[in-house]
mmCIF file of the N, C-alpha and C atoms, coordinates in Angstrom:
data_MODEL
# 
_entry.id   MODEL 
# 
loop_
_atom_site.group_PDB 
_atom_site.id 
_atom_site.type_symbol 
_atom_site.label_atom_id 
_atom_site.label_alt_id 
_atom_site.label_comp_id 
_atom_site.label_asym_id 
_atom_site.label_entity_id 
_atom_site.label_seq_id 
_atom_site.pdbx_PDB_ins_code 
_atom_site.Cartn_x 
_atom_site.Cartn_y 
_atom_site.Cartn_z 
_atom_site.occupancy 
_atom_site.B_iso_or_equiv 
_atom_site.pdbx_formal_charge 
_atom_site.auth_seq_id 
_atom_site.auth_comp_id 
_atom_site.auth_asym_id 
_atom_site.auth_atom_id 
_atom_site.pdbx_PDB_model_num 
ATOM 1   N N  . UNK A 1 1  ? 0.822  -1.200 0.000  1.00 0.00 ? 1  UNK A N  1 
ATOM 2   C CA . UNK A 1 1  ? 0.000  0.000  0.000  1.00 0.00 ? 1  UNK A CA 1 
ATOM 3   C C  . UNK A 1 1  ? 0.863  1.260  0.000  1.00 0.00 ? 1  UNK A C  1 
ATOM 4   N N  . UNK A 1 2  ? 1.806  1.331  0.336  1.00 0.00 ? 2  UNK A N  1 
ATOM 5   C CA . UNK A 1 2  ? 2.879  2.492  0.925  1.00 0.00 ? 2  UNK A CA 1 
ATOM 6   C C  . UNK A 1 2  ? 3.434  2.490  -0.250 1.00 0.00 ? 2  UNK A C  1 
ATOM 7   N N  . UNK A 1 3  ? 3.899  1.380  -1.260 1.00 0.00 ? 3  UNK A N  1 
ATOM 8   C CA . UNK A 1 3  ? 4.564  1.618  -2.419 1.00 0.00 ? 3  UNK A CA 1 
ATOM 9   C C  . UNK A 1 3  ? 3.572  2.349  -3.602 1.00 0.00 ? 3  UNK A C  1 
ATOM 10  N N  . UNK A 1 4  ? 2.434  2.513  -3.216 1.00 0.00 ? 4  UNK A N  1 
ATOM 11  C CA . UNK A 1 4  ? 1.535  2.878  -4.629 1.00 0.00 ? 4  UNK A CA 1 
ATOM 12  C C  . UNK A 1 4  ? 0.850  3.896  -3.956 1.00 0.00 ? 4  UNK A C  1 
ATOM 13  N N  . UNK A 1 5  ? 0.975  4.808  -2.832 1.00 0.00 ? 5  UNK A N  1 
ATOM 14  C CA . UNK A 1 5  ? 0.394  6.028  -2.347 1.00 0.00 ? 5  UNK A CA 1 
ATOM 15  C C  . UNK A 1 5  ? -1.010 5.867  -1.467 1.00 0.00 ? 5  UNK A C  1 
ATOM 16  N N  . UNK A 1 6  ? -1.540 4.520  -1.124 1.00 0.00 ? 6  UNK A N  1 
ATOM 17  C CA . UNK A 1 6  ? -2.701 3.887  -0.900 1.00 0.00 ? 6  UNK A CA 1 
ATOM 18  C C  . UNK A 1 6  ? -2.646 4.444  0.690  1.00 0.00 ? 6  UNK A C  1 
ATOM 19  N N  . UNK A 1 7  ? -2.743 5.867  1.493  1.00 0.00 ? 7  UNK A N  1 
ATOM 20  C CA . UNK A 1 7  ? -2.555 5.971  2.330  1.00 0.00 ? 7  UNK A CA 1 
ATOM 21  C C  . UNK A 1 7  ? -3.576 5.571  3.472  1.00 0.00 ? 7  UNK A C  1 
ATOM 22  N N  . UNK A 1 8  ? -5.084 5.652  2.758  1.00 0.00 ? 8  UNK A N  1 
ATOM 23  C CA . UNK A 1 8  ? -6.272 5.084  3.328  1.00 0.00 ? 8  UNK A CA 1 
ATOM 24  C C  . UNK A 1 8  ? -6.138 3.913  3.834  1.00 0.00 ? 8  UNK A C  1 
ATOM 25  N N  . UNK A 1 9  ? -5.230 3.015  3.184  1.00 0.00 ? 9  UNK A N  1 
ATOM 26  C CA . UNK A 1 9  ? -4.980 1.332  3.446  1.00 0.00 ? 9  UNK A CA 1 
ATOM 27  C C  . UNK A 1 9  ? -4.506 1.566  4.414  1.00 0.00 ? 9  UNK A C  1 
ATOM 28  N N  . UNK A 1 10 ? -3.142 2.019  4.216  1.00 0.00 ? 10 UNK A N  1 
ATOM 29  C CA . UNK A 1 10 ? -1.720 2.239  5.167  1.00 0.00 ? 10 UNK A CA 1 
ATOM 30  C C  . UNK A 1 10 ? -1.819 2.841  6.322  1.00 0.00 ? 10 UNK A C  1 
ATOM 31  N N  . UNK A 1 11 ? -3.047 3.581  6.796  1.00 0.00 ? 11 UNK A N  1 
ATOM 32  C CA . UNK A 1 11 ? -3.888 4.208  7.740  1.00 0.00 ? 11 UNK A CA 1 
ATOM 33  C C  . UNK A 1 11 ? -4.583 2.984  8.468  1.00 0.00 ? 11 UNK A C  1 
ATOM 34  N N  . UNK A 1 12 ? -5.494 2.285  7.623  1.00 0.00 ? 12 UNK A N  1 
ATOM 35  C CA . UNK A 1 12 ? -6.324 1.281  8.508  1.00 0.00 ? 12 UNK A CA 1 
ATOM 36  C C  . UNK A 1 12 ? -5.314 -0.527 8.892  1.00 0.00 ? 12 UNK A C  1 
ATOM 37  N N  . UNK A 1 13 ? -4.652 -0.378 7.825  1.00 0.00 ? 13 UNK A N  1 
ATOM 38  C CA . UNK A 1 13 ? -3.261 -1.668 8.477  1.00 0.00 ? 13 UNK A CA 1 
ATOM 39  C C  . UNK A 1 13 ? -2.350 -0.806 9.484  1.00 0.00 ? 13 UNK A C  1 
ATOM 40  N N  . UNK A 1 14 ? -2.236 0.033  9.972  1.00 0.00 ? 14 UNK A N  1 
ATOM 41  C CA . UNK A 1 14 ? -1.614 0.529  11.337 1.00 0.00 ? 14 UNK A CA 1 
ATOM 42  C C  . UNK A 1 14 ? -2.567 0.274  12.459 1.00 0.00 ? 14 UNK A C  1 
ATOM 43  N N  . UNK A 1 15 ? -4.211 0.865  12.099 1.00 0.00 ? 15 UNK A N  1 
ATOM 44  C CA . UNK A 1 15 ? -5.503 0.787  13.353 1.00 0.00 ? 15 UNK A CA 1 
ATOM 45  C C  . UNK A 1 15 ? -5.446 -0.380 13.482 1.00 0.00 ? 15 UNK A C  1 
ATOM 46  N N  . UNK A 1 16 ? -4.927 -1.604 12.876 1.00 0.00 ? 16 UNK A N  1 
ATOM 47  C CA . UNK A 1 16 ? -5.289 -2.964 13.126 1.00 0.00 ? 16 UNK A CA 1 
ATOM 48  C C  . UNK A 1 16 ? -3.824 -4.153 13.039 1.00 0.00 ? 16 UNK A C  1 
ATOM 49  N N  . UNK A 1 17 ? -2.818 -3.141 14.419 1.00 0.00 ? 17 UNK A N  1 
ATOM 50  C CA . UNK A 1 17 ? -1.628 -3.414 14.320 1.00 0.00 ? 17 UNK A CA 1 
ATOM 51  C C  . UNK A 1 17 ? -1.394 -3.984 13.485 1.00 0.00 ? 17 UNK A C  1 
ATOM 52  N N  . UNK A 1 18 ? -0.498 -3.845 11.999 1.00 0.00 ? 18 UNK A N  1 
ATOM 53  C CA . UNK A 1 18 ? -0.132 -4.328 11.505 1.00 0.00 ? 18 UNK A CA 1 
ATOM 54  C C  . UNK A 1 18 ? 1.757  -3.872 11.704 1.00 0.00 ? 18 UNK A C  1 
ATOM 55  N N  . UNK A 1 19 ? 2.232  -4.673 11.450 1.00 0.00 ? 19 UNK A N  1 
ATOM 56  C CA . UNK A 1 19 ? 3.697  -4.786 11.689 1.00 0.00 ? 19 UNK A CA 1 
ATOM 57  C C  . UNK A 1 19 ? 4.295  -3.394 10.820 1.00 0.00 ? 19 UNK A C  1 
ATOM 58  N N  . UNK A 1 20 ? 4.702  -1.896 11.384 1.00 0.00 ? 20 UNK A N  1 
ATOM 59  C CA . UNK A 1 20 ? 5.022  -1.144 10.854 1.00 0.00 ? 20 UNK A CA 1 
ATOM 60  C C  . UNK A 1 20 ? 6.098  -0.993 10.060 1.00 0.00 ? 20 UNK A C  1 
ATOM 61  N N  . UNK A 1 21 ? 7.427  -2.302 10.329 1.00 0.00 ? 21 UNK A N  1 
ATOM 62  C CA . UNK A 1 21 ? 8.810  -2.565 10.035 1.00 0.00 ? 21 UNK A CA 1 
ATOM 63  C C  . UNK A 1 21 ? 8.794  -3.955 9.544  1.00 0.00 ? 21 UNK A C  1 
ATOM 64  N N  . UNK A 1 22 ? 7.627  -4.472 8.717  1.00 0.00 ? 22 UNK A N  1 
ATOM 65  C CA . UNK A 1 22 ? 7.777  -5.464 8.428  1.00 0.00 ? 22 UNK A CA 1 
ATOM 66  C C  . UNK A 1 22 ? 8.641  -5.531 6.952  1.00 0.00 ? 22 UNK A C  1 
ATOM 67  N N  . UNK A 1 23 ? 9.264  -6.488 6.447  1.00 0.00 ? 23 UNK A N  1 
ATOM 68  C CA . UNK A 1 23 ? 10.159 -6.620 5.227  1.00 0.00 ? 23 UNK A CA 1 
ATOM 69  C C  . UNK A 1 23 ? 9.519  -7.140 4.553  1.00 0.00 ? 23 UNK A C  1 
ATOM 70  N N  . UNK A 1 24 ? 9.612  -6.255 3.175  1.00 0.00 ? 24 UNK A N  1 
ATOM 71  C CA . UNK A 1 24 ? 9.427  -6.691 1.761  1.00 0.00 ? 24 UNK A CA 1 
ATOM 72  C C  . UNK A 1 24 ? 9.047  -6.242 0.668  1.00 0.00 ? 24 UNK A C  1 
ATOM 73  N N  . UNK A 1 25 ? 8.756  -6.236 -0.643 1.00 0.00 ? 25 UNK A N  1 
ATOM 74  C CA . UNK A 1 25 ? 8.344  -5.213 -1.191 1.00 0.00 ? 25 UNK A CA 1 
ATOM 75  C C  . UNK A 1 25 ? 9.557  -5.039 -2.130 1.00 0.00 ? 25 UNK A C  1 
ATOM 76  N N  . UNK A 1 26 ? 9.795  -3.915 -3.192 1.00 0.00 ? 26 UNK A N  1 
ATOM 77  C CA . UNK A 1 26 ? 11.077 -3.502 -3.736 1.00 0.00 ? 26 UNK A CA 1 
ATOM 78  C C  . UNK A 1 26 ? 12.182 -3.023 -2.997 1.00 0.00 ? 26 UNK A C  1 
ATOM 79  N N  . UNK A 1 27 ? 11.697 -2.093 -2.020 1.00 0.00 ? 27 UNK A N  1 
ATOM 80  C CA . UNK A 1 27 ? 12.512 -1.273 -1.319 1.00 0.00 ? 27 UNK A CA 1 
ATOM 81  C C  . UNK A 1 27 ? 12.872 -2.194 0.332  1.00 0.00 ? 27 UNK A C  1 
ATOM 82  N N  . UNK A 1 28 ? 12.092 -2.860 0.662  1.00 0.00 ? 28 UNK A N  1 
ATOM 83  C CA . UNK A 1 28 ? 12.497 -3.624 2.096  1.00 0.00 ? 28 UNK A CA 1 
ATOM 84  C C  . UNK A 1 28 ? 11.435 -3.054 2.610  1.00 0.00 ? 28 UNK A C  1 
ATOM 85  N N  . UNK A 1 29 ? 11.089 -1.994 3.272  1.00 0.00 ? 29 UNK A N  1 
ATOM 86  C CA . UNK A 1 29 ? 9.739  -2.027 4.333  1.00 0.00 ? 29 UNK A CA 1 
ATOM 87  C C  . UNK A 1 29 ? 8.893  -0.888 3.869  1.00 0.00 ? 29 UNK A C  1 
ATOM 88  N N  . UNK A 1 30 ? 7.817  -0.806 4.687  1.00 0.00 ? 30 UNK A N  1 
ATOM 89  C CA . UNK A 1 30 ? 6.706  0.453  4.062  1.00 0.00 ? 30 UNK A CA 1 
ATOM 90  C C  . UNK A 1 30 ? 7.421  1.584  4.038  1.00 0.00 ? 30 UNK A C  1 
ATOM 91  N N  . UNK A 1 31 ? 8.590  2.207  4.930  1.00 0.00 ? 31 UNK A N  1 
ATOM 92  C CA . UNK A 1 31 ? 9.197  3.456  4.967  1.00 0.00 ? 31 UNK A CA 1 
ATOM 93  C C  . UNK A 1 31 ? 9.531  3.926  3.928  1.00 0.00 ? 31 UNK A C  1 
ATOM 94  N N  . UNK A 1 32 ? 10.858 2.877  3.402  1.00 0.00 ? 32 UNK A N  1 
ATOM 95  C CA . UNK A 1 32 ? 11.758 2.442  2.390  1.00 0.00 ? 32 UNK A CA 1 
ATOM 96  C C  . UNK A 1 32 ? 10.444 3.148  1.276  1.00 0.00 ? 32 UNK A C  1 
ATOM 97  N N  . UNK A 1 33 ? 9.785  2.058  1.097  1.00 0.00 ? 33 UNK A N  1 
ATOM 98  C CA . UNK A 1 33 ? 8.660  2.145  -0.423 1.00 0.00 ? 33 UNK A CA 1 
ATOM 99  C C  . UNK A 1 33 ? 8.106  3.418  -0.510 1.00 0.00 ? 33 UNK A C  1 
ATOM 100 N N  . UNK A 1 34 ? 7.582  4.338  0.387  1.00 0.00 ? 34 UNK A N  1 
ATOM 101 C CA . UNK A 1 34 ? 6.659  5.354  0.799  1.00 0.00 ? 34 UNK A CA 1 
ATOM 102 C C  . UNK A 1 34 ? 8.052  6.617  0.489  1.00 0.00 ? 34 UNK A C  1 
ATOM 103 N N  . UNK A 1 35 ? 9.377  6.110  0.955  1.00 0.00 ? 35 UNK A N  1 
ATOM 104 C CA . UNK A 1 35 ? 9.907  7.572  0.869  1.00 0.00 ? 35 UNK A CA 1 
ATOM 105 C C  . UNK A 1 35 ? 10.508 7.464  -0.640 1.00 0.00 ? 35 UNK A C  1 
ATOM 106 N N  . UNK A 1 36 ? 10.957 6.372  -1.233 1.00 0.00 ? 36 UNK A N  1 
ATOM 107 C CA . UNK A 1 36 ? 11.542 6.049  -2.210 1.00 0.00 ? 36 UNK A CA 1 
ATOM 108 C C  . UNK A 1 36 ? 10.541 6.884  -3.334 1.00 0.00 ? 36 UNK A C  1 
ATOM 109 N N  . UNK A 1 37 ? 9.195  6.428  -3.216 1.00 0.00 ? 37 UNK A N  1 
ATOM 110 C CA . UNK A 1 37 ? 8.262  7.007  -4.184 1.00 0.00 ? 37 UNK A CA 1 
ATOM 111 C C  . UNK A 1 37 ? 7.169  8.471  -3.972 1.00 0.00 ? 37 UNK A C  1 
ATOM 112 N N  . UNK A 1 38 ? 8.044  9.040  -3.310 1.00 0.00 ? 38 UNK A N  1 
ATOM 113 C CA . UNK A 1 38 ? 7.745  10.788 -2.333 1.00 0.00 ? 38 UNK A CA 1 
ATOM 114 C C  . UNK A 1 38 ? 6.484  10.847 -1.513 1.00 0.00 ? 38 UNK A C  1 
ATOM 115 N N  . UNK A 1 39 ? 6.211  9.576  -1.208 1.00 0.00 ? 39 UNK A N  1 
ATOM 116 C CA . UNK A 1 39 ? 4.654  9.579  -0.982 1.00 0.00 ? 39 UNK A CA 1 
ATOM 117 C C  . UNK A 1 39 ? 4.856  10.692 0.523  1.00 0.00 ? 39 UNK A C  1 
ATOM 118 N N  . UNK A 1 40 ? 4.747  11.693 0.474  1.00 0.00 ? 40 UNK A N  1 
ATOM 119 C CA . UNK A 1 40 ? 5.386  12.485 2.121  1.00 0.00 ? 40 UNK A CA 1 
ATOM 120 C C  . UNK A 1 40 ? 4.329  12.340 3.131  1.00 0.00 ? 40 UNK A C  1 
ATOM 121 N N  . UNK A 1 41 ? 3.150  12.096 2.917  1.00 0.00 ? 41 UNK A N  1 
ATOM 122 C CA . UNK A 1 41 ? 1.879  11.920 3.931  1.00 0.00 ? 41 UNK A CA 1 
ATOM 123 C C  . UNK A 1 41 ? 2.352  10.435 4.159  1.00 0.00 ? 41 UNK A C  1 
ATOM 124 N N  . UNK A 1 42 ? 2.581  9.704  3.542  1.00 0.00 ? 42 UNK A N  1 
ATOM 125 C CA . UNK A 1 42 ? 2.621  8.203  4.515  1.00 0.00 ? 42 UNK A CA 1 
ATOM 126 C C  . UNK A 1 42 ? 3.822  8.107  4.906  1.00 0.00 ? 42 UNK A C  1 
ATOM 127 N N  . UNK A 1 43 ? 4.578  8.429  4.483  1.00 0.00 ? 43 UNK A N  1 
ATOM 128 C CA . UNK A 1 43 ? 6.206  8.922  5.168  1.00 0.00 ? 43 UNK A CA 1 
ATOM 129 C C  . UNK A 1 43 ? 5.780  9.441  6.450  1.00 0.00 ? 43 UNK A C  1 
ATOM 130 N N  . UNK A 1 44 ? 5.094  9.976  6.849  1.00 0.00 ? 44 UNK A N  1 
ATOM 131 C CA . UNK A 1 44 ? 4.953  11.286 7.911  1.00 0.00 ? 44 UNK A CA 1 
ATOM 132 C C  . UNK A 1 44 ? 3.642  10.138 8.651  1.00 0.00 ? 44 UNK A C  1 
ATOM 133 N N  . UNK A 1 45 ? 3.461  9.648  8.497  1.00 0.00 ? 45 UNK A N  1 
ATOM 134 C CA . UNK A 1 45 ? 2.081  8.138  9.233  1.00 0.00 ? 45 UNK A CA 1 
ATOM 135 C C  . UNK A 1 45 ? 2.812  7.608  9.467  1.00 0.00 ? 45 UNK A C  1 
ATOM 136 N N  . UNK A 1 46 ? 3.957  6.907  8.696  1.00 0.00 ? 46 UNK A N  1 
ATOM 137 C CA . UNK A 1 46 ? 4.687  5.538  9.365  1.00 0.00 ? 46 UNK A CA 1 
ATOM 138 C C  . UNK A 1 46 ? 5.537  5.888  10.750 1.00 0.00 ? 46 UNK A C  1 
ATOM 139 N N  . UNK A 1 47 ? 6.319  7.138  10.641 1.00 0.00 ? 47 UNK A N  1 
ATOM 140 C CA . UNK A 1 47 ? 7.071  7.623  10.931 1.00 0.00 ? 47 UNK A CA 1 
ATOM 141 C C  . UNK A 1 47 ? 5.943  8.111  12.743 1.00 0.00 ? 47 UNK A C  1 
ATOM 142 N N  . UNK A 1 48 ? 4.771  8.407  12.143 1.00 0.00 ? 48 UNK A N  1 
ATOM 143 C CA . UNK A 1 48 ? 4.224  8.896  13.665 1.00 0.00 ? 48 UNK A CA 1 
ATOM 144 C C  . UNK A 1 48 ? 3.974  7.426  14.564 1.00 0.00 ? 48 UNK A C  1 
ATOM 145 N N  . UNK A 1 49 ? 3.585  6.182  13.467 1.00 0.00 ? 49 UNK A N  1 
ATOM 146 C CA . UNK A 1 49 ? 3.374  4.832  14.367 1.00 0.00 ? 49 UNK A CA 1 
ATOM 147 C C  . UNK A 1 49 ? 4.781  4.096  14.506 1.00 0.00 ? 49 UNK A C  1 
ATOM 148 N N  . UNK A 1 50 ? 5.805  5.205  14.930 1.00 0.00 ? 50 UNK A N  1 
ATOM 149 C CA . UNK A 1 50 ? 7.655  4.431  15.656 1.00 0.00 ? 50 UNK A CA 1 
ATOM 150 C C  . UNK A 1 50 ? 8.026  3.834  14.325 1.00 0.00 ? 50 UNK A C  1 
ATOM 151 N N  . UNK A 1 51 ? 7.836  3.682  12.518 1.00 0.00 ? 51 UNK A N  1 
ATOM 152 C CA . UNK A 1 51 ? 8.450  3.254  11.586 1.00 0.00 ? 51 UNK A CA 1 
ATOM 153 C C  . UNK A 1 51 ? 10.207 3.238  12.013 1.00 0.00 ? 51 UNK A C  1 
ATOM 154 N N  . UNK A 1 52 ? 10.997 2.144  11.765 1.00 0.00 ? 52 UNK A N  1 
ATOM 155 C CA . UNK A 1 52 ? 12.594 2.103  12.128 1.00 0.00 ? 52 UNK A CA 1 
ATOM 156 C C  . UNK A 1 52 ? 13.120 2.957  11.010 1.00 0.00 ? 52 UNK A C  1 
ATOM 157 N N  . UNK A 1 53 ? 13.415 4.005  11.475 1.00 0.00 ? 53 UNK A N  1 
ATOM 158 C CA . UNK A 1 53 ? 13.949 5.318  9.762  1.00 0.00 ? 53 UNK A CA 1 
ATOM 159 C C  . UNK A 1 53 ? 15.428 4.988  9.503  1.00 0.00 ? 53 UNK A C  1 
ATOM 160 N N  . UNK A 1 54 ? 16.256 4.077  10.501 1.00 0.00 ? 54 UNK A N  1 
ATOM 161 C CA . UNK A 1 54 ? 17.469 3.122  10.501 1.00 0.00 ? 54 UNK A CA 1 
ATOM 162 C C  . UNK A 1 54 ? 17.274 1.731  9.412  1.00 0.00 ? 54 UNK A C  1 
ATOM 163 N N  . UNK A 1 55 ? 16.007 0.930  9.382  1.00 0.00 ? 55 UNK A N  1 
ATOM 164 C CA . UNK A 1 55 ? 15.923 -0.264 9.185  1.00 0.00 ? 55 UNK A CA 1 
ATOM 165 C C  . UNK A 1 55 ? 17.018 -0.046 7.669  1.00 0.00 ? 55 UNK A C  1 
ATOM 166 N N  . UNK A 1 56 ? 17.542 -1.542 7.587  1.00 0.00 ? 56 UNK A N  1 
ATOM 167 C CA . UNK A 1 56 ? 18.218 -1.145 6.359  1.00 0.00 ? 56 UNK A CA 1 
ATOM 168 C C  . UNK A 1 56 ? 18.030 -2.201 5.187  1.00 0.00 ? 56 UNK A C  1 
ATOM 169 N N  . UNK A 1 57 ? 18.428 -2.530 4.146  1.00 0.00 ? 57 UNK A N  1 
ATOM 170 C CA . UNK A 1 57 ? 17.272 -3.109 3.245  1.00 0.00 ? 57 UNK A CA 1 
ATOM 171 C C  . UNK A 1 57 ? 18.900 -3.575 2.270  1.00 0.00 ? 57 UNK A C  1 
ATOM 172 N N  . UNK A 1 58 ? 18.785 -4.505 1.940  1.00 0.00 ? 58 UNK A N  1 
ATOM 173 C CA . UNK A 1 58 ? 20.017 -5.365 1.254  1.00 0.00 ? 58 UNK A CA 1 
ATOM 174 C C  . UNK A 1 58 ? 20.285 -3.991 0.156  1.00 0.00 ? 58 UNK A C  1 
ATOM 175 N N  . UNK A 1 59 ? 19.865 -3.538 -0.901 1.00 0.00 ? 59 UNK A N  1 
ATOM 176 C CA . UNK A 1 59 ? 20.239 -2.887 -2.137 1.00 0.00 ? 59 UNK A CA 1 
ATOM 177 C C  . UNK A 1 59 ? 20.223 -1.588 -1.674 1.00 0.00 ? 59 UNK A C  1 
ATOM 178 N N  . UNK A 1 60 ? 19.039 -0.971 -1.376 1.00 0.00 ? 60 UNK A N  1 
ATOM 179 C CA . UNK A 1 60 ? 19.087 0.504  -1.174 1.00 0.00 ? 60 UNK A CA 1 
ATOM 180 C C  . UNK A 1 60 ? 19.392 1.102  0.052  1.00 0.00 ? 60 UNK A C  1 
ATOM 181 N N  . UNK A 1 61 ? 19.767 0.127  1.167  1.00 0.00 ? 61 UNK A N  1 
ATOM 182 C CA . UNK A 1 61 ? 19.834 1.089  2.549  1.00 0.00 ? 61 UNK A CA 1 
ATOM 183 C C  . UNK A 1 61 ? 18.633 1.277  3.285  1.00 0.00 ? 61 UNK A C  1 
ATOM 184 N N  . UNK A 1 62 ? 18.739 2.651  4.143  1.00 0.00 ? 62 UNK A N  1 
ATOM 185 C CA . UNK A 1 62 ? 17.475 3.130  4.467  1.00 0.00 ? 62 UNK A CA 1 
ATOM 186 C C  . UNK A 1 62 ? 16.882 3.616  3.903  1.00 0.00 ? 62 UNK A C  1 
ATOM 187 N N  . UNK A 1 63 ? 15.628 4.085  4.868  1.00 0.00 ? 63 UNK A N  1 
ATOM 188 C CA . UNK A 1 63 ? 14.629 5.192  4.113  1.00 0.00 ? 63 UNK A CA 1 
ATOM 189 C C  . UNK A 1 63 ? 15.587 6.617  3.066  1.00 0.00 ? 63 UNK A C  1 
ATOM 190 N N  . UNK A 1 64 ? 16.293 6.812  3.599  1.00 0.00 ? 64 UNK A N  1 
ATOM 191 C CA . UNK A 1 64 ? 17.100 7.799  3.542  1.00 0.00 ? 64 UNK A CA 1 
ATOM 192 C C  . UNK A 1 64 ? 17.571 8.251  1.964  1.00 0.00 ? 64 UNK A C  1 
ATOM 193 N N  . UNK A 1 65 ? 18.225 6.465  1.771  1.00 0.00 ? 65 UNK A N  1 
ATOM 194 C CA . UNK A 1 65 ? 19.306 6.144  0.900  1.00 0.00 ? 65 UNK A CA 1 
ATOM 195 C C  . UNK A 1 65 ? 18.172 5.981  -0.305 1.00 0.00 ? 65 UNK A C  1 
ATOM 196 N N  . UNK A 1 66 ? 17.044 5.666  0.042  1.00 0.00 ? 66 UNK A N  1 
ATOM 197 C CA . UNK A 1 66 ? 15.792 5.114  -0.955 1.00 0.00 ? 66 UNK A CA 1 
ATOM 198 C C  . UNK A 1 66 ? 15.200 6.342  -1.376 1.00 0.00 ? 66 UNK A C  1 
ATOM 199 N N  . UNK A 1 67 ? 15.183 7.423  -0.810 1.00 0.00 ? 67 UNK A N  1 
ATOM 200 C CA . UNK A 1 67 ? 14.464 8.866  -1.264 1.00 0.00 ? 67 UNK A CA 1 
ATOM 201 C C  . UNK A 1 67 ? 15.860 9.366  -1.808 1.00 0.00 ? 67 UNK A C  1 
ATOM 202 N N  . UNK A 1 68 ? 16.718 9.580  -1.401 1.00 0.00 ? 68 UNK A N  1 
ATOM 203 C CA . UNK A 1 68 ? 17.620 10.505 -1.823 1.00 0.00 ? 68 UNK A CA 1 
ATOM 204 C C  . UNK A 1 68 ? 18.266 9.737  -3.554 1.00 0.00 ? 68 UNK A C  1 
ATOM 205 N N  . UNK A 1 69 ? 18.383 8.572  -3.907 1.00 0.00 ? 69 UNK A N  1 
ATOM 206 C CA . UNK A 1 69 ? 18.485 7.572  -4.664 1.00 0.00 ? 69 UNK A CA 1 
ATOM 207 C C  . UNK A 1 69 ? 17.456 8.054  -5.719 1.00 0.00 ? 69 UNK A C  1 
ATOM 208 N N  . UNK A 1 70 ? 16.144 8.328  -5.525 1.00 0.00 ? 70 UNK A N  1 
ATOM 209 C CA . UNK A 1 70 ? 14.851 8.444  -5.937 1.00 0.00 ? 70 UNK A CA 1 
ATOM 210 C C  . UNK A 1 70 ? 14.915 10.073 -6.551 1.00 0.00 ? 70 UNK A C  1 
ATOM 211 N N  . UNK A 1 71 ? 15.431 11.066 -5.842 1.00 0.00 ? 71 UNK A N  1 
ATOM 212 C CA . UNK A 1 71 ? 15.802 12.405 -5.960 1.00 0.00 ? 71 UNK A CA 1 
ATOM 213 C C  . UNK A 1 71 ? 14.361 13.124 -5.278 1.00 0.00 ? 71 UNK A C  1 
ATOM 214 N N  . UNK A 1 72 ? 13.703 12.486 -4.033 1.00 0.00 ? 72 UNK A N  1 
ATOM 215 C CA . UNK A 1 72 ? 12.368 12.859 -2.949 1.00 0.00 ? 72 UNK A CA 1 
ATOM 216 C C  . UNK A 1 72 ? 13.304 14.037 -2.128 1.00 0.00 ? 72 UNK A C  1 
ATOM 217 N N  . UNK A 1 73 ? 13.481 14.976 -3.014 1.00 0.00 ? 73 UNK A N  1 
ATOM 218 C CA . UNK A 1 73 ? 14.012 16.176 -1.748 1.00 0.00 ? 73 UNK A CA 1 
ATOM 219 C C  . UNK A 1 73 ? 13.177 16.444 -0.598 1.00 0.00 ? 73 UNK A C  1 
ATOM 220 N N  . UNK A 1 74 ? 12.212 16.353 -1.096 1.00 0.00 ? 74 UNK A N  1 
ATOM 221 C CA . UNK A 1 74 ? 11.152 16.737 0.248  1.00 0.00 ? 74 UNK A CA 1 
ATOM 222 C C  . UNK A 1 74 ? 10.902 15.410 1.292  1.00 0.00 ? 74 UNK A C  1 
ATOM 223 N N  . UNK A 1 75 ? 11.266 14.126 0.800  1.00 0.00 ? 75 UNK A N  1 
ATOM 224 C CA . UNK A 1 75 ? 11.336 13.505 1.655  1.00 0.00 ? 75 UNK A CA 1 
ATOM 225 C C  . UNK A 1 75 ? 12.989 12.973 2.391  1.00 0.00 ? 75 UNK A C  1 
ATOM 226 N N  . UNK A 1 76 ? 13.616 13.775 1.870  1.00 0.00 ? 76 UNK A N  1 
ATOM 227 C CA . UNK A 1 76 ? 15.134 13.467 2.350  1.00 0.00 ? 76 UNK A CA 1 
ATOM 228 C C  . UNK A 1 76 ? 14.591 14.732 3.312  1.00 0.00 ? 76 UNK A C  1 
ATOM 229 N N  . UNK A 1 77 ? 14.334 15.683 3.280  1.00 0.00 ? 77 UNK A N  1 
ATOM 230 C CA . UNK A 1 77 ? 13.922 17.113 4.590  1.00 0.00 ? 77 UNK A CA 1 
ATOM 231 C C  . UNK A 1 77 ? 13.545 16.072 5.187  1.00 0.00 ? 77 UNK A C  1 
ATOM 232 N N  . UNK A 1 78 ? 12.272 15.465 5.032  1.00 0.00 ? 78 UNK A N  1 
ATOM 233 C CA . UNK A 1 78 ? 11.257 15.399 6.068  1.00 0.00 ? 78 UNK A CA 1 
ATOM 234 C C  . UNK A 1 78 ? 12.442 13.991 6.790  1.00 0.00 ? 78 UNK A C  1 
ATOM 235 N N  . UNK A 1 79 ? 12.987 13.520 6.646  1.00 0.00 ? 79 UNK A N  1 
ATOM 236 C CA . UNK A 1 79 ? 13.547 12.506 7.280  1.00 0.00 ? 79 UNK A CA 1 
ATOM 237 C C  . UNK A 1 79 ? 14.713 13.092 8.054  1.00 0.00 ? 79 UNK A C  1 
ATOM 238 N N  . UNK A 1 80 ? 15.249 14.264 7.667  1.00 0.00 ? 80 UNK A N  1 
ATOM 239 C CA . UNK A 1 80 ? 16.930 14.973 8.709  1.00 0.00 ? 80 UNK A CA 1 
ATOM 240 C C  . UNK A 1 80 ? 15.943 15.105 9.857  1.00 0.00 ? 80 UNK A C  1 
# 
């Protein structure tokens, strides 16, 4: 959901603990996918339900390495 902007989803799989740092996907976890593809509202959701902004992901790294990689200036801000 986080990789395709689906923030409505990504909203109601948090209300119904869903694993915020779980692995998988292109990027490794919802952070990774959400900042990689500028989504900045679910960037800014994962991030309020404790998302690991460390977790690190075999190819791209972190969230960090996955937006800045991507050229998400606004989500490389929102992550310093």
């Amino acid at each position: 959901a986080s990789a395709n902007g689906y923030k409505e989803i990504v909203q109601l799989l948090l209300e119904h603990n869903a694993d915020v740092n779980a692995q998988g996907g292109y990027y490794g976890n919802a952070l990774q996918e959400a900042s990689a593809n500028g989504y900045k509202e679910i960037v800014q959701l994962l991030l309020e339900h404790n998302a690991d902004i460390n977790a690190q992901e075999e190819y791209y790294g972190n969230a960090l390495q996955a937006a800045s990689s991507r050229g998400c200036k606004e989500i490389v801000q929102q992550l310093l």
